[in-house]
RODO-2510 file (C-alpha; in nm, 4 decimals, decimal comma):
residues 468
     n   res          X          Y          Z
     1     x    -2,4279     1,6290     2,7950
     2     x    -2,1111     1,4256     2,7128
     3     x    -1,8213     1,6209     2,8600
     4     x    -1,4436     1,6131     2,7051
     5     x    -1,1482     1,7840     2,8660
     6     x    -0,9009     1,8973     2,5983
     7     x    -0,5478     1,9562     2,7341
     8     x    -0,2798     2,1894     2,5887
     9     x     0,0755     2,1760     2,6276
    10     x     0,1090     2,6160     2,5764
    11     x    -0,1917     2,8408     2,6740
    12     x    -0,0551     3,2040     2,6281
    13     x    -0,2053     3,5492     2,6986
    14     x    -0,4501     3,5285     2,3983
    15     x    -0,4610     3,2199     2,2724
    16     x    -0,3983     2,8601     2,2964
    17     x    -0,0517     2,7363     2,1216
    18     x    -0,1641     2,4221     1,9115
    19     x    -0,0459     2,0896     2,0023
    20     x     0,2855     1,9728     1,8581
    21     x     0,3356     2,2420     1,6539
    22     x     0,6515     2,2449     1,5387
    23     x     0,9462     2,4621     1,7936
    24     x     0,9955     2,7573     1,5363
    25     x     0,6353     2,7971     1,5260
    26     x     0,5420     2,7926     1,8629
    27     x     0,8285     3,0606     1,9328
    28     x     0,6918     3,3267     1,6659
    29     x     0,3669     3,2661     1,7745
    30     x     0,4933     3,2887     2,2010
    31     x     0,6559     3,6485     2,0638
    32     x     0,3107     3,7613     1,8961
    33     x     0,1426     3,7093     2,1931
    34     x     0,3467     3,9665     2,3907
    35     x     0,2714     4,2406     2,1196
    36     x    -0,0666     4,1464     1,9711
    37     x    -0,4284     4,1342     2,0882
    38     x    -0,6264     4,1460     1,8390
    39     x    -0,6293     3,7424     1,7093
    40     x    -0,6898     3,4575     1,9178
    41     x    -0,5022     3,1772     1,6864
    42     x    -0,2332     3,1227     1,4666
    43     x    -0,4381     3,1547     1,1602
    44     x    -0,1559     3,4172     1,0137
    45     x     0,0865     3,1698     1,0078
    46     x    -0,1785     2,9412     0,8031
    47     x    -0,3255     3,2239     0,5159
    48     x    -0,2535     3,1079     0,1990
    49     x    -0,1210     3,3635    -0,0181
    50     x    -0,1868     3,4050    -0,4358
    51     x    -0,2672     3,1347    -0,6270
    52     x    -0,0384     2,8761    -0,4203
    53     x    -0,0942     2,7091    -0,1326
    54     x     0,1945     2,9308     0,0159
    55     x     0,1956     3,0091     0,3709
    56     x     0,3148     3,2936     0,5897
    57     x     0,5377     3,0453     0,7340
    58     x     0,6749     2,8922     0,3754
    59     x     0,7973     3,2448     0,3372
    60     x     0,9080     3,2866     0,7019
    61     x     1,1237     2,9438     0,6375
    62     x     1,1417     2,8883     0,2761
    63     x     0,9560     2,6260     0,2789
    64     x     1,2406     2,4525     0,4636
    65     x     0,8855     2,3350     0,7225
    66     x     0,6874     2,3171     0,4410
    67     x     0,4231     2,4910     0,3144
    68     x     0,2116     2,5032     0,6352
    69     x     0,2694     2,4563     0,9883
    70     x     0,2690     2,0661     1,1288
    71     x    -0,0069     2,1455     1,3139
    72     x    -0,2684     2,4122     1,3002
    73     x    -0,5499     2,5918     1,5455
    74     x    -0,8633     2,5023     1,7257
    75     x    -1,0152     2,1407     1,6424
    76     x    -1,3465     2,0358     1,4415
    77     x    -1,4665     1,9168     1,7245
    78     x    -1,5286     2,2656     1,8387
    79     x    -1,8071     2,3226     1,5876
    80     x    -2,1776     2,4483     1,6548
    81     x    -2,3473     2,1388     1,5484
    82     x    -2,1914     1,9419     1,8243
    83     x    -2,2726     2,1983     2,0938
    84     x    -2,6241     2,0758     2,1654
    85     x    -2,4669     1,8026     2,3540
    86     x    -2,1331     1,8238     2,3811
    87     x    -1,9015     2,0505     2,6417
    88     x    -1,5783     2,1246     2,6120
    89     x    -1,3698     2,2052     2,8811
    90     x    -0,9770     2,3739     2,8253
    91     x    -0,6861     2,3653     2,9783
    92     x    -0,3286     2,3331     3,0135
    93     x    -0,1849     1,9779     3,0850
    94     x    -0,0104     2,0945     3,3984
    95     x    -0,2821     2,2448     3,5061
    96     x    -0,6043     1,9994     3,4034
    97     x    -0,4000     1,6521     3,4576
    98     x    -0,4454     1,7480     3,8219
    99     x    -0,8426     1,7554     3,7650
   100     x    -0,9211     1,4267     3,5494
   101     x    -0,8110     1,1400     3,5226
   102     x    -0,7605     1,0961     3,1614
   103     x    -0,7664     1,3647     2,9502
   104     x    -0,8006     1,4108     2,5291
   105     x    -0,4894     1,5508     2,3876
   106     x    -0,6082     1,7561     2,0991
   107     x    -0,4028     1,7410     1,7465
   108     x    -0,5539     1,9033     1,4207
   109     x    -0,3401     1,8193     1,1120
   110     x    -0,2679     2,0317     0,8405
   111     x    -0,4493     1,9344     0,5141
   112     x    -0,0734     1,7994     0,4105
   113     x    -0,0449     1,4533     0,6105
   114     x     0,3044     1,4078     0,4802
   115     x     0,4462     1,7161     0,6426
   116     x     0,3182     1,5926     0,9836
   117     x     0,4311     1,2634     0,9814
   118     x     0,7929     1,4251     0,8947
   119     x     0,7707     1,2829     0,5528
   120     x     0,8362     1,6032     0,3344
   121     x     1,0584     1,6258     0,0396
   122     x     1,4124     1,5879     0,0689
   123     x     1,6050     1,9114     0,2098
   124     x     1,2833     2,0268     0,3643
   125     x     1,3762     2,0282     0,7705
   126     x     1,0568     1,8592     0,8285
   127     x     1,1767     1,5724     0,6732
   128     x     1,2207     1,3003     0,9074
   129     x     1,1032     1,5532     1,2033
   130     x     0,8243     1,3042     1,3767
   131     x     0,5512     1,5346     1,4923
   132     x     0,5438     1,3583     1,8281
   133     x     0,9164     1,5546     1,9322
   134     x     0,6420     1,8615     1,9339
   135     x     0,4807     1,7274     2,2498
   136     x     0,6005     1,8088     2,5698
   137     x     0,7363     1,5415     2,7676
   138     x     0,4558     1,5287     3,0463
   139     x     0,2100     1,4988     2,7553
   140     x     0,4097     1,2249     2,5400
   141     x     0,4728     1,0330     2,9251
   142     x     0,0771     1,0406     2,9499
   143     x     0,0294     0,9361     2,6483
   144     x     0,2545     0,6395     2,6818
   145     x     0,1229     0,4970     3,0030
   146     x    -0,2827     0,5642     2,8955
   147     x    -0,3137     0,8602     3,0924
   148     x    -0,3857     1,0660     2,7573
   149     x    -0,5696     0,9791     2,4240
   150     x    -0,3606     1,1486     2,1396
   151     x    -0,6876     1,2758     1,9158
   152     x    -0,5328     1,3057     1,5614
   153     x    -0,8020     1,5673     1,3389
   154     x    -0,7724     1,5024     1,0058
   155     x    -1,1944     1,5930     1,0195
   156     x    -1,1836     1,8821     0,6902
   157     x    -0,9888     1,6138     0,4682
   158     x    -1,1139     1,2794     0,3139
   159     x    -0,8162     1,1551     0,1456
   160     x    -0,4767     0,9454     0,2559
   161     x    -0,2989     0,7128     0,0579
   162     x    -0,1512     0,3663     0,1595
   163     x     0,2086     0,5328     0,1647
   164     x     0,1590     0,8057     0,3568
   165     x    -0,0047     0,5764     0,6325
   166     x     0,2832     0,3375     0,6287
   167     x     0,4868     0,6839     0,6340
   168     x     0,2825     0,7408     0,9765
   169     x     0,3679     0,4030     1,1044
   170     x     0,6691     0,4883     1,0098
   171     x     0,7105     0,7266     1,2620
   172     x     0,4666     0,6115     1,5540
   173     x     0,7346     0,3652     1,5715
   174     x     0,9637     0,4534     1,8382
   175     x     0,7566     0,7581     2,0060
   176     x     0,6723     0,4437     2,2946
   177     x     0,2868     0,5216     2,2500
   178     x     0,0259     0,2731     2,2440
   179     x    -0,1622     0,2265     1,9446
   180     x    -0,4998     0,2443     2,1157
   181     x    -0,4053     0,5788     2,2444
   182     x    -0,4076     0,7169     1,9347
   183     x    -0,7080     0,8029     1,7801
   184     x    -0,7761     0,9294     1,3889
   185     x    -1,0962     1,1045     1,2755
   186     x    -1,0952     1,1595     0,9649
   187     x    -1,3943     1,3109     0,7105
   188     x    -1,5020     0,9883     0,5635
   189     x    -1,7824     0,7081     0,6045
   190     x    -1,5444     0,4026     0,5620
   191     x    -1,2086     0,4994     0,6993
   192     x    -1,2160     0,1906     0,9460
   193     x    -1,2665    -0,0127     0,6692
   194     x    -1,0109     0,1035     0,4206
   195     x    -0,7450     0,0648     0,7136
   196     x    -0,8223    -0,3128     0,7759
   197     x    -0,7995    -0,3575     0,4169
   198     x    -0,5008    -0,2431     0,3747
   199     x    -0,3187    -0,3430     0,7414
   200     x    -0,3767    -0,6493     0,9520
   201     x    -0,3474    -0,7400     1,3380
   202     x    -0,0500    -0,5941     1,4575
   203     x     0,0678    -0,4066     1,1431
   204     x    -0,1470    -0,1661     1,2460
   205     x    -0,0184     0,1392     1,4546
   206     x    -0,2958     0,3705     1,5836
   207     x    -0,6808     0,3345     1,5619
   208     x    -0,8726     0,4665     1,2336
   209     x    -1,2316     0,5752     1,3005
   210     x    -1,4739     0,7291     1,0308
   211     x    -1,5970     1,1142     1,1144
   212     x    -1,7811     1,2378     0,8592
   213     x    -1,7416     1,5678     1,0100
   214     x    -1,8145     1,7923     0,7142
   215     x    -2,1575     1,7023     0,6210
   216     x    -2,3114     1,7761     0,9803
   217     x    -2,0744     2,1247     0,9828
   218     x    -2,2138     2,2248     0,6485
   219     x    -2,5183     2,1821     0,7593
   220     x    -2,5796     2,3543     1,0432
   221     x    -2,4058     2,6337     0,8777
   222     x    -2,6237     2,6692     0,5902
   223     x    -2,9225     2,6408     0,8540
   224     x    -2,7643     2,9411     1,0386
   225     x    -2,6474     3,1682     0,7945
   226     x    -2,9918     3,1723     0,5621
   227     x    -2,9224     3,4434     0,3720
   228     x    -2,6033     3,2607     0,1665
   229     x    -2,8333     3,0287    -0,0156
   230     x    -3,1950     3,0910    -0,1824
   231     x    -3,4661     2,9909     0,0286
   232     x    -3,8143     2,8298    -0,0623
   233     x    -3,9820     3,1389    -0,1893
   234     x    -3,7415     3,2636    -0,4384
   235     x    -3,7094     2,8940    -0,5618
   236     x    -4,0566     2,9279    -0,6356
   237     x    -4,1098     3,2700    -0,7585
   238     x    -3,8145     3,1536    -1,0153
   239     x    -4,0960     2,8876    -1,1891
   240     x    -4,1780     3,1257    -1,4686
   241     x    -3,8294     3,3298    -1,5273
   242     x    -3,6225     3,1496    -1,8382
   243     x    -3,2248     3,1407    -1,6834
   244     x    -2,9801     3,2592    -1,8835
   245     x    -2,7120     2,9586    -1,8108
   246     x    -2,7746     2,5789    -1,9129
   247     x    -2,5132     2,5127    -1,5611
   248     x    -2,2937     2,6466    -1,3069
   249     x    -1,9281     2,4960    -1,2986
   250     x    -1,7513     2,7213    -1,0768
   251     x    -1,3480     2,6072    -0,9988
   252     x    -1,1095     2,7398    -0,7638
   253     x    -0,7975     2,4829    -0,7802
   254     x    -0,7013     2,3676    -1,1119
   255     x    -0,6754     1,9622    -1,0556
   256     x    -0,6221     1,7428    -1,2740
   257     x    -0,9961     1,6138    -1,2901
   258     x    -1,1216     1,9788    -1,2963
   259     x    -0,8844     2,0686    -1,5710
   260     x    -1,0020     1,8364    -1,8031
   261     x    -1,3358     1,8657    -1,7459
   262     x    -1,2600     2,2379    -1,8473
   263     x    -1,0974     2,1916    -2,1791
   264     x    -1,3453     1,9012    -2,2636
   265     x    -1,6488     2,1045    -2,2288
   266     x    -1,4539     2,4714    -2,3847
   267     x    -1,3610     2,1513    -2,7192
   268     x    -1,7118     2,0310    -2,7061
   269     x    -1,8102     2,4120    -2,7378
   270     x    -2,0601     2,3965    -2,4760
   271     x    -1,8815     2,5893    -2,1809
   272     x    -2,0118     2,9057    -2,3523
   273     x    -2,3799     2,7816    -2,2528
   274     x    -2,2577     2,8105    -1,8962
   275     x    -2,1345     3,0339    -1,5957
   276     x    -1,8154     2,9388    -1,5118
   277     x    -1,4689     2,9824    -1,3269
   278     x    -1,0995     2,9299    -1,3394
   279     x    -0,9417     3,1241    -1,0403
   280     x    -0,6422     2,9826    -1,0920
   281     x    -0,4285     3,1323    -1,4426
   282     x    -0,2109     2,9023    -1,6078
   283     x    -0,0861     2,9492    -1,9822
   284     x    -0,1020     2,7342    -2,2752
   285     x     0,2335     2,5643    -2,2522
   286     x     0,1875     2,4500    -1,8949
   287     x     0,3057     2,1119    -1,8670
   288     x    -0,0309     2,0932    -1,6383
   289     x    -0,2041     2,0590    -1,9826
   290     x     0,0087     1,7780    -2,1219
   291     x    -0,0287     1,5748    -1,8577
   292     x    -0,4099     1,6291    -1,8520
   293     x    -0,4117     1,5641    -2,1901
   294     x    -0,2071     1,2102    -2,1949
   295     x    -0,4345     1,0880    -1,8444
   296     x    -0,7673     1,1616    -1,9728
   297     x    -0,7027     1,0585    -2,3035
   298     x    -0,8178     1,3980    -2,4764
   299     x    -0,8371     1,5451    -2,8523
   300     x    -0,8773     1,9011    -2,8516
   301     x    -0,9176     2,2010    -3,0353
   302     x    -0,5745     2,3804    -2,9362
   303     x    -0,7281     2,6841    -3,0795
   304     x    -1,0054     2,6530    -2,8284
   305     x    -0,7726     2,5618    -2,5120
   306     x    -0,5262     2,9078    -2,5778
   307     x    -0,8462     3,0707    -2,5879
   308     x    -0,9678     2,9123    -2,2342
   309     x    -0,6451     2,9436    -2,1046
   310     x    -0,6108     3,3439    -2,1891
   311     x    -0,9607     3,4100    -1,9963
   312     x    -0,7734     3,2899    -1,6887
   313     x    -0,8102     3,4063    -1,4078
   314     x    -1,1773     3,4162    -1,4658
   315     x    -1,4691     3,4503    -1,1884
   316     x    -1,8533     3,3659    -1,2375
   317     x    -2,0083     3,6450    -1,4047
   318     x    -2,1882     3,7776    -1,0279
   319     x    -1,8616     3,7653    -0,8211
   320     x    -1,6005     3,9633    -1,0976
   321     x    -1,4756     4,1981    -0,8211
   322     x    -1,3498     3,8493    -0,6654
   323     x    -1,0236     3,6301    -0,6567
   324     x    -0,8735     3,3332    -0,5541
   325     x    -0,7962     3,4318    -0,1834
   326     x    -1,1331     3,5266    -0,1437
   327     x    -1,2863     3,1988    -0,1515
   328     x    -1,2982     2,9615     0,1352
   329     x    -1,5351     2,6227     0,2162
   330     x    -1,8257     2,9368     0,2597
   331     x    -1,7424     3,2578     0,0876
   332     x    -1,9003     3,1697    -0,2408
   333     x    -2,2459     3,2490    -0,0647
   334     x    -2,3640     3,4735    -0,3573
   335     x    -2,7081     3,2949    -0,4991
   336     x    -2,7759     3,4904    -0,7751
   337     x    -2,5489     3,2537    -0,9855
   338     x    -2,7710     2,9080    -0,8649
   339     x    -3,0641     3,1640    -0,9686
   340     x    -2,9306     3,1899    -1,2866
   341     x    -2,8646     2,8404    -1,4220
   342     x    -3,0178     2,5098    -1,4401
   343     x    -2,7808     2,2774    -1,3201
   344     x    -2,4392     2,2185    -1,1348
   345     x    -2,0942     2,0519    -1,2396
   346     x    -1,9762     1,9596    -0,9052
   347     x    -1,5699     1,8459    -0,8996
   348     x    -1,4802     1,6670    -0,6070
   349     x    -1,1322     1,6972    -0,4352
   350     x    -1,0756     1,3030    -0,5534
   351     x    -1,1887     1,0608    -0,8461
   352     x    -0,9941     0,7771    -0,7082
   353     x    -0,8923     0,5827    -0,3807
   354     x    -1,1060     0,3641    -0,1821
   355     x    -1,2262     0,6630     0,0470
   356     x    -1,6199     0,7282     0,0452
   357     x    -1,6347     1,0773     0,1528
   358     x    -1,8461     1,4059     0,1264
   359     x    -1,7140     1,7426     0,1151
   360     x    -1,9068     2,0870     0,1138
   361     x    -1,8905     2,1143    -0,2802
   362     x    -2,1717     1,9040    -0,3693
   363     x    -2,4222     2,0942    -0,0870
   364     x    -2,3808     2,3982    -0,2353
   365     x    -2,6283     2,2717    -0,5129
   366     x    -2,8352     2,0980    -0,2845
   367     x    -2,9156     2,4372    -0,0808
   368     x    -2,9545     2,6048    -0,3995
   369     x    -3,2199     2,3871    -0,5594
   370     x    -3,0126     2,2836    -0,8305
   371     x    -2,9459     1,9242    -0,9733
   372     x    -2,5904     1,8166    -0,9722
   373     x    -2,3227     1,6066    -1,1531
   374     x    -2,0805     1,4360    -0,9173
   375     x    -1,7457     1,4346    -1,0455
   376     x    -1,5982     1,2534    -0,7942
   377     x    -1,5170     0,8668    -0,7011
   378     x    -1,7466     0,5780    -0,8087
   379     x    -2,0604     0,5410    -0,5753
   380     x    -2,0890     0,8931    -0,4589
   381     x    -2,4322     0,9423    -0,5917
   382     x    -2,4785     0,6062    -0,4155
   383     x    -2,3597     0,7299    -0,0953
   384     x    -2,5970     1,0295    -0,0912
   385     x    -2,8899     0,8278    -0,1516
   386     x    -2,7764     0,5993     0,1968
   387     x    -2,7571     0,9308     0,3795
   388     x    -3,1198     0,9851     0,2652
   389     x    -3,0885     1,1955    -0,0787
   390     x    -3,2501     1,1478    -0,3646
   391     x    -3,0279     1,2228    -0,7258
   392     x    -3,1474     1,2807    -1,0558
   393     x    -3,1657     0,9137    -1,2331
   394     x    -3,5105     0,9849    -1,4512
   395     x    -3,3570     1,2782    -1,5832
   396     x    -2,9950     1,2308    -1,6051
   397     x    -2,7790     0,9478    -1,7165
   398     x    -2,6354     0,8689    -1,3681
   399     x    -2,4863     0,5364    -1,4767
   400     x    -2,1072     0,7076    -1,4975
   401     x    -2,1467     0,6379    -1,0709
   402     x    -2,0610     0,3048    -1,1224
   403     x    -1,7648     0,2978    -1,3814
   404     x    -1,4592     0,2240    -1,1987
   405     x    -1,2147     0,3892    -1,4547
   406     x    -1,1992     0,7804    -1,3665
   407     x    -1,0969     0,8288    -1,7327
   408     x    -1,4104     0,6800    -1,8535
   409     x    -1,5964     0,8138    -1,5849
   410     x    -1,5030     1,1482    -1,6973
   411     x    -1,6327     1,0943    -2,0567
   412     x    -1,9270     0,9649    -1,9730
   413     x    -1,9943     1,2919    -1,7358
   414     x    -1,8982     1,5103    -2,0002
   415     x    -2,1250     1,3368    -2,2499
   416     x    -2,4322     1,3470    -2,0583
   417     x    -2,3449     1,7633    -1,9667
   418     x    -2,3357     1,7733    -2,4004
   419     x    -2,6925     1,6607    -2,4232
   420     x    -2,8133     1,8671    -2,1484
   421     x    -2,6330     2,1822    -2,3473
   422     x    -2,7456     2,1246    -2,6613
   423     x    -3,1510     2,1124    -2,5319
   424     x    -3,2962     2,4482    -2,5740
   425     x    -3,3490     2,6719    -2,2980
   426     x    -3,7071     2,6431    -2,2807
   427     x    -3,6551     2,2710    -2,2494
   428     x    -3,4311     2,2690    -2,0144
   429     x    -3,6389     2,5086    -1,7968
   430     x    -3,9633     2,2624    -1,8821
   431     x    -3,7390     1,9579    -1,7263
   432     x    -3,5683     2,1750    -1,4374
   433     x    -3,9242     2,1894    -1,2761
   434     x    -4,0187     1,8892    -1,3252
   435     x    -3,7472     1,8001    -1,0445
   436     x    -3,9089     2,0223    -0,7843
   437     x    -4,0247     1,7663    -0,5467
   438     x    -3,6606     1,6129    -0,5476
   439     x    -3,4894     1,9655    -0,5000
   440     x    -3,7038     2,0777    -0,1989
   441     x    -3,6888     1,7136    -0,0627
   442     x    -3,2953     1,7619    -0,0574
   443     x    -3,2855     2,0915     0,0449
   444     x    -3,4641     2,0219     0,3444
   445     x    -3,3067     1,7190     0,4646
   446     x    -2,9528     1,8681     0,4424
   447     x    -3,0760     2,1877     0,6424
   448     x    -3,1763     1,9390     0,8997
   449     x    -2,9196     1,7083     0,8280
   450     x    -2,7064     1,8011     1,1522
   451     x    -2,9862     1,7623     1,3920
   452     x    -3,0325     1,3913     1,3477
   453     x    -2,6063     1,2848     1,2755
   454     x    -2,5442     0,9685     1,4723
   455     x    -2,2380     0,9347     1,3299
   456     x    -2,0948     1,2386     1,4200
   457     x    -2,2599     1,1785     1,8040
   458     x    -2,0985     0,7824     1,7447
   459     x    -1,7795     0,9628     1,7415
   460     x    -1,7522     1,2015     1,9815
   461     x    -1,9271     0,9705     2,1953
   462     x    -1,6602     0,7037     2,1575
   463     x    -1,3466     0,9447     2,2325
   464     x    -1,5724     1,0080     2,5510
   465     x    -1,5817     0,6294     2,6817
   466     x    -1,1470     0,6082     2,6043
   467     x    -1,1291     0,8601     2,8599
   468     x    -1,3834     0,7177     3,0977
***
């Protein structure tokens, strides 16, 4: 078993206070502890409320920290699939310094890198507020001198742009702490490389390591929790039952990517052939839809978008008593709409940036026997097949995976979706099945995905020998 001690600054009556969370925070959340039992983290200061990404404490502070805290509860590392071999002891710094030697220092970001590295928007107090004045000073004098390894836990996102690191830099710069005591993770497969491309020798602050974090956590979830996704036999009992939907093309966020792959397939008129959501309303004179419109180049039937846009919001057909705030990484775990449909329009988080990552979106088709459409950055189909999947090239035009223009990309995606639309059901179906042995031989790999991740074990194991 590889053994990591994770210190905290704060350990209260009922829960640990996360590391460097900003002063204000860690007061309201000191005062909750003296009146409150019943939760064991500061997850009501990071609920999202509506259809923003507002916060309890963007209303607390008008956004004056943001919209979420700096930092936020628990770490990834904490996860079941890791457990088989990996221990985790807690404790405060005062306290555990006095036991080991060296010690991790635990940090989990908030999904908004900007706001941690205290570069928020003008007039925002977090601008310029350098998340290491969070730490305690027998924590920050540890890290200085070795005795701690600052783990940064960036392990639920896959994206960071040039700026924002330099931004980071930026601020590393006079908290008097070692660049090899710092330590990123973030949810990608070729982080390391991205951050010698773009900073050499001693331009670089802190050390960048690949965790793709996600993929092993999705899996052993799905694994677990069996009854959120079909399972062999109902795949199989579905061989002779005609599905109502051509494909599946759920959304929850309106991006830009996701927006115009909406109105594309509502002008093309073939989003009636399909189940679909828009949790997010937005009307017709958005400026959302201008700018979608200019990027990806569209002509559209306006008559066709105002009708799109007055639908919103609008749930999948299975899940209407559903909205936005009741969807998270696993609450879509309804089947009936895979069971339904023939194939899945899966819409990354990204399209661009030289990050190769994988987030839970395009599993959900994979552990509901479906085939899938990446819309995402060029060479994700070409990851998944490294990691051992096998994608749909004899059936599906899966050339778009190497066009490095996200504009054409797009079209060519929303082309091939056209063809598979206009087939007729029964041909559809006739193809669907001819895909079996690929859909089971995905569906079982990612189920067992977890128990064989070296890289996640790479990682965890390499945090253990900087403490060592």
């Amino acid at each position: 078993m590889i053994k990591l001690p994770l210190l905290y600054d704060y350990v209260f009556a009922n829960m640990v206070l996360p590391n460097a969370l900003s002063q204000e925070l860690a007061m309201i959340s000191y005062m909750r502890t003296q009146y409150s039992n019943k939760h064991k983290s500061t997850d009501f200061l990071e609920a999202q409320y509506g259809y923003t990404d507002q916060t309890l404490a963007g209303y607390i502070f008008d956004n004056g920290l943001g919209l979420h805290p700096n930092s936020v509860s628990s770490s990834n590392i904490f996860a079941h699939c890791y457990m088989d071999y990996l221990t985790i002891e807690e404790d405060s710094v005062y306290y555990g310094k006095k036991k080991y030697n060296k010690y991790i220092y635990p940090i989990r970001i908030n999904a908004y890198m900007n706001a941690f590295v205290g570069a928020g928007h003008a007039g925002q107090k977090i601008n310029g507020d350098y998340f290491w004045k969070n730490i305690s000073a027998e924590a920050l004098k540890d890290a200085q001198e070795g005795r701690a390894i600052i783990f940064l836990d960036y392990g639920q996102e896959n994206y960071l742009d040039k700026e924002t690191i330099e931004a980071f830099h930026a601020c590393l710069e006079s908290s008097g702490i070692p660049g090899g005591n710092i330590i990123f993770g973030i949810n990608s497969f070729n982080a390391e490389q991205v951050y010698d491309s773009w900073f050499l020798g001693p331009a670089k602050r802190f050390e960048m390591h690949s965790w793709p974090f996600v993929i092993s956590n999705v899996s052993y979830h799905y694994n677990t929790f069996s009854d959120q996704h079909i399972n062999i036999d109902q795949f199989q009992n579905l061989k002779e039952v005609i599905r109502k939907n051509h494909f599946l093309f759920p959304v929850r966020r309106p991006r830009d990517h996701r927006v115009a792959m909406l109105f594309e397939l509502a002008n093309n008129g073939v989003l009636e052939k399909s189940d679909w959501s828009c949790l997010t309303p937005f009307d017709y004179d958005n400026n959302m839809i201008n700018q979608v419109q200019r990027k990806y180049n569209l002509t559209f039937d306006h008559d066709r978008i105002k009708n799109l846009c007055r639908q919103l919001p609008k749930t999948l057909t299975t899940e209407s008593d559903r909205n936005y705030s009741d969807y998270g990484p696993w609450s879509d775990n309804n089947p009936a709409a895979y069971m339904n449909s023939y194939f899945y329009i899966c819409t990354e988080t990204f399209t661009e940036g030289p990050f190769k990552s994988l987030t839970e979106k395009v599993f959900k088709p994979i552990v509901n026997f479906q085939p899938f459409f990446m819309v995402a950055y060029p060479g994700a189909l070409a990851l998944l097949r490294e990691l051992g999947f096998k994608t749909f090239g004899e059936f599906i035009d899966e050339s778009y995976d190497v066009e490095a223009d996200s504009v054409k990309r797009l079209a060519m995606i929303t082309r091939e979706i056209k063809r598979l639309s206009d087939m007729p059901i029964g041909e559809l179906h006739s193809m669907y099945w001819k895909m079996e042995d690929i859909l089971v031989h995905n569906y079982n790999h990612f189920l067992n995905y977890h128990k064989n991740d070296a890289k996640g074990r790479a990682f965890i194991e390499y945090l253990h020998k900087k403490i060592s």
